[in-house]
C-alpha positions in Angstrom: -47.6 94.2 129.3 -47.1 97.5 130.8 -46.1 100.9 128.2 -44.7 103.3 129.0 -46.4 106.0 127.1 -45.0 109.6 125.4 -46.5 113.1 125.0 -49.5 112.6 126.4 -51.3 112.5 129.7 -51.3 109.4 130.9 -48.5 107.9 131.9 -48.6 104.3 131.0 -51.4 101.9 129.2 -51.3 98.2 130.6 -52.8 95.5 127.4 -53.5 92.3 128.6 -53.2 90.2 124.7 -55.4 87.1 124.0 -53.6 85.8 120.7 -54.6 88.4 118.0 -57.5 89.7 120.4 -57.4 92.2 122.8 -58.9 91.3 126.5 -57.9 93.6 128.5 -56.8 97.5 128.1 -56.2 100.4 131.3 -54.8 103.7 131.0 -52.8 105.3 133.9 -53.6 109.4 134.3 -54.9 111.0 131.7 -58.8 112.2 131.0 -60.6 109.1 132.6 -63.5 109.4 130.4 -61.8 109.5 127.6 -59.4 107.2 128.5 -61.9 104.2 129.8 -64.0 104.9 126.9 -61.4 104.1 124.7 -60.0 101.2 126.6 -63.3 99.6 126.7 -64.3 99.9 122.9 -61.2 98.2 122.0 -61.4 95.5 124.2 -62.5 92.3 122.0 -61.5 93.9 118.7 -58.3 92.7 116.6 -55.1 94.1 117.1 -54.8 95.5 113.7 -58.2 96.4 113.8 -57.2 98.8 116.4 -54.1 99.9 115.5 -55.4 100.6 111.9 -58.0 103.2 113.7 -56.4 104.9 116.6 -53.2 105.1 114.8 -51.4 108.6 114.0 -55.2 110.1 115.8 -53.2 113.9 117.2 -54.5 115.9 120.4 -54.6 119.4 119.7 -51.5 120.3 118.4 -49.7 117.6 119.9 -48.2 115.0 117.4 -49.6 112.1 119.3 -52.8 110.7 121.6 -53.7 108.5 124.2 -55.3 106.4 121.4 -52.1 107.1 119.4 -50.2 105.6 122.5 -52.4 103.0 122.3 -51.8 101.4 118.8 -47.8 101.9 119.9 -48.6 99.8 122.9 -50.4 97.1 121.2 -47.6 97.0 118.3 -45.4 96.7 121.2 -47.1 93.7 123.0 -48.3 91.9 119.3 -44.4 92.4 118.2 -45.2 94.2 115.1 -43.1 96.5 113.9 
């Protein structure tokens, strides 16, 4: 599933879903260390796992993150609202 992300850097995050598990995350643009080093610690964990930590996490003084984008991407793909 392919999102297209807000207010941030990158431009989209692409989640690959195993059930409630996630296999596979990538971040398009946006800080690349960052970015993989956040992709690659959620992969395996829970899907409300994750959301539950990245969710509402700001950059700066922007209301939102890439890991912010994140938990709205993986809402998006579990279909939770």
């Amino acid at each position: 599933m392919e999102f297209k992300t807000k207010g941030v850097c990158s431009s989209k995050i692409i989640v690959d879903l195993d059930g409630d598990t996630i296999k596979h995350v990538e971040f398009v643009g946006g800080c690349s260390g960052n970015t993989q080093g956040v992709a690659r610690l959620a992969q395996g964990m829970k899907v409300q796992d994750a959301i539950a930590r990245l969710e509402g996490i700001r950059c700066g003084v922007r209301p939102t993150s890439c890991p912010d984008q994140l938990a709205k991407a993986l809402r998006q793909a579990a279909g939770i609202k």
